[in-house]
C-alpha positions in Angstrom: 51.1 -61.9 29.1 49.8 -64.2 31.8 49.1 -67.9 31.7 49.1 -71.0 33.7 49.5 -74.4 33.3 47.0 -77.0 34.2 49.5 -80.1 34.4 52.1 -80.5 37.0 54.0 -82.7 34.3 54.5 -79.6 32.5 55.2 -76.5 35.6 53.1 -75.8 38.5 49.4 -76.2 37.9 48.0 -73.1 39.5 50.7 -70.9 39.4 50.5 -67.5 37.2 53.6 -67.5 34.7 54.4 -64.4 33.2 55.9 -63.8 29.7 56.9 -60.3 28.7 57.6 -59.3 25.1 58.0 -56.1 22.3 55.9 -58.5 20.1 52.3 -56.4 20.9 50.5 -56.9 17.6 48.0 -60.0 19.1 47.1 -60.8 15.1 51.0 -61.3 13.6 52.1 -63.0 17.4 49.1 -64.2 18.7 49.5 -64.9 23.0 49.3 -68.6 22.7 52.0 -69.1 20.2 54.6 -67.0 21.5 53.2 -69.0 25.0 54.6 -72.4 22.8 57.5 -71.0 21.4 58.9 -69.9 24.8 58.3 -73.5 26.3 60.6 -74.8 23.3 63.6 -73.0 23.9 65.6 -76.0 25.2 65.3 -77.2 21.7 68.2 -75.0 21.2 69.8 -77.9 23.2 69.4 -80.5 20.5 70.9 -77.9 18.0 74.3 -77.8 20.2 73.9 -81.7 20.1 73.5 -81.9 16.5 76.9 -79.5 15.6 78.7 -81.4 18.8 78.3 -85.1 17.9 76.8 -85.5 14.6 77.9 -83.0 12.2 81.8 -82.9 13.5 81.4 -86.8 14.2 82.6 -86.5 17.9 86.1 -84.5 16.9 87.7 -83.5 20.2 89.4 -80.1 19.0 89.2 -77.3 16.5 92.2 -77.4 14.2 92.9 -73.7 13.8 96.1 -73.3 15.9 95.4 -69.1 16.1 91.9 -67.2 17.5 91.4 -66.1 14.3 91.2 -69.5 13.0 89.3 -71.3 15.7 86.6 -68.5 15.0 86.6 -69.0 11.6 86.0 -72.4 11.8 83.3 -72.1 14.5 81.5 -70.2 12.3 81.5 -72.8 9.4 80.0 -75.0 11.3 77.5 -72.8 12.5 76.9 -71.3 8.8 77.2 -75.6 7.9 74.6 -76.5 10.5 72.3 -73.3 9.6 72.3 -74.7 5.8 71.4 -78.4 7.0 68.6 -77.1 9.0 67.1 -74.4 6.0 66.7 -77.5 3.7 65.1 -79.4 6.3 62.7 -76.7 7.0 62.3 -76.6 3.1 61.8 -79.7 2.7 59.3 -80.0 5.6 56.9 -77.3 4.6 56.9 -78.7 1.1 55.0 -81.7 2.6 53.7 -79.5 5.6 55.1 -81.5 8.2 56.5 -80.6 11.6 60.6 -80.0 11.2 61.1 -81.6 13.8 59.6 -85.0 12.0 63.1 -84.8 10.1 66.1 -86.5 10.8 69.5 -84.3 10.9 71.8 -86.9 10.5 69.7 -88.4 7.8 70.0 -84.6 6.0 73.5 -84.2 6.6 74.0 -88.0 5.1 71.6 -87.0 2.4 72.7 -83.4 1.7 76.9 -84.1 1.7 75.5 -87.4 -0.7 73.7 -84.8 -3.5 77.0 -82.1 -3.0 79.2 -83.5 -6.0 76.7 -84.3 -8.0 75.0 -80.4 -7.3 78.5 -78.8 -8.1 78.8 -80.9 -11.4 75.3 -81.1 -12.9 74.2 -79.6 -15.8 72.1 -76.0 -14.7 69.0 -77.6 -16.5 69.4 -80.3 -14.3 70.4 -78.8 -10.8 66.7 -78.0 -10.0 65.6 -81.6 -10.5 68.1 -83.2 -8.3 67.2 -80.6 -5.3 64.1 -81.4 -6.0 64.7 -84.9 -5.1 67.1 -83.7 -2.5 64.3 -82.3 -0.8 62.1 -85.4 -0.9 65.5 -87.6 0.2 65.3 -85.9 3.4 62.0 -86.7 4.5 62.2 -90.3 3.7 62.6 -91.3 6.8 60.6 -89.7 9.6 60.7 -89.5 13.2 58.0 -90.1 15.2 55.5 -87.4 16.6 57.9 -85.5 19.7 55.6 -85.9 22.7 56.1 -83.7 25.4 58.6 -83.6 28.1 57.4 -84.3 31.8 59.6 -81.6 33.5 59.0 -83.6 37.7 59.3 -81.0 40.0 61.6 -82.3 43.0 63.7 -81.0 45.5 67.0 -82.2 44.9 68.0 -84.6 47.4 71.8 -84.3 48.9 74.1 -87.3 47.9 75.1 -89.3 50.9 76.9 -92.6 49.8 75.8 -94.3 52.6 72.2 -93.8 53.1 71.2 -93.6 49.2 67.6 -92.4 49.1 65.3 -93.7 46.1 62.1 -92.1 45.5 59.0 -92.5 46.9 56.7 -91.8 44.4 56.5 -93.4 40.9 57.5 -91.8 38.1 54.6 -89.6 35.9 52.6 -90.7 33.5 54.2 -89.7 29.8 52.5 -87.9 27.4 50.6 -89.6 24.8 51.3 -88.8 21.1 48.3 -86.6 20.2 48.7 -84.2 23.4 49.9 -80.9 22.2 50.8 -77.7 25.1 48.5 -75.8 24.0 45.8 -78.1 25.4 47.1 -77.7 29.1 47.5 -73.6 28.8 44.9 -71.4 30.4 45.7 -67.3 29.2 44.8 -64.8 32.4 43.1 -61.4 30.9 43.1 -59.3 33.6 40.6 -56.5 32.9 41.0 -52.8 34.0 39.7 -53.3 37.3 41.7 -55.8 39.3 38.4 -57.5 41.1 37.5 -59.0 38.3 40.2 -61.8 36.9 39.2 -64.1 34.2 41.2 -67.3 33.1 39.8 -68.8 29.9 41.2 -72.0 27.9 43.6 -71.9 25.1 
């Protein structure tokens, strides 16, 4: 599929960007989402963050003193993170919000809070406190993500005695409500080359 992008803040207005994919049923992975999900992959980013600094709370080393035991252990915290971030999801499409509106360190806070009591609690009782497990974790919500200005630059090469500073301001941030879909144009290119058409999201 073919699409361009009609803010600079986001890519190169005007240029044709190209996304291929097995996905070729348009009505289970319509164009324009798999468009989205493709500009979101450096959320993947935040998820290294998230297992990094706030679920191993800034630990410098593994403790498994053999390969077999570091990979063990690294995939805990994978499986640990994976489990945080399925009862977020749970939680947020009870109340259909955005995931990303949810805090992970308020879940892991919330979810190693409601462990004991899980692993003790009477069965009649264990679906009531996930229950309110669930509603814990979207207490307190983030704000609406906007989007990220990506600036195209040319790097500049560091010279410690002639620092250069930019010439040009810095861009204009998103506002709240704008969603990328609203800056997407999808290129259908017919059978017969001659005749392009670009149409709005």
């Amino acid at each position: 599929m073919e699409y361009q992008i009609t803010d600079e803040r986001l890519g190169e207005a005007g240029k044709v960007y190209r996304l291929a994919t097995t996905l070729l049923n348009p009505r289970s992975a319509p164009a324009l989402e798999l468009i989205q999900l493709y500009h979101e992959r450096w959320e993947i980013e935040l998820a290294i963050r998230e297992i990094k600094t706030y679920q191993r709370l800034q630990l410098k080393v593994l403790r498994s003193k053999t390969p077999e035991g570091v990979m063990q252990e690294l995939y805990a915290l994978l499986l640990a993170h994976y489990a945080v971030r399925a009862m977020m999801y749970q939680s947020a499409t009870e109340a259909d919000l955005d995931p990303d509106r949810l805090s992970f360190t308020e879940a892991v806070f919330q979810i190693s809070e409601a462990v004991a009591d899980l692993a003790v609690a009477d069965p009649a009782h264990r679906n009531w406190l996930l229950s309110l497990l669930l509603t814990c974790l979207r207490r307190r919500l983030l704000p609406p993500r906007r989007l990220r200005v990506n600036r195209r630059e040319i790097k500049q090469i560091y010279n410690k005695y002639k620092p250069k500073k930019r010439d040009l301001p810095p861009p204009k941030p998103f506002g709240s409500n704008e969603r990328f879909e609203e800056f997407v144009l999808l290129v259908c290119r017919p059978l017969d080359p001659d005749q392009e058409v670009t149409r709005g999201a």
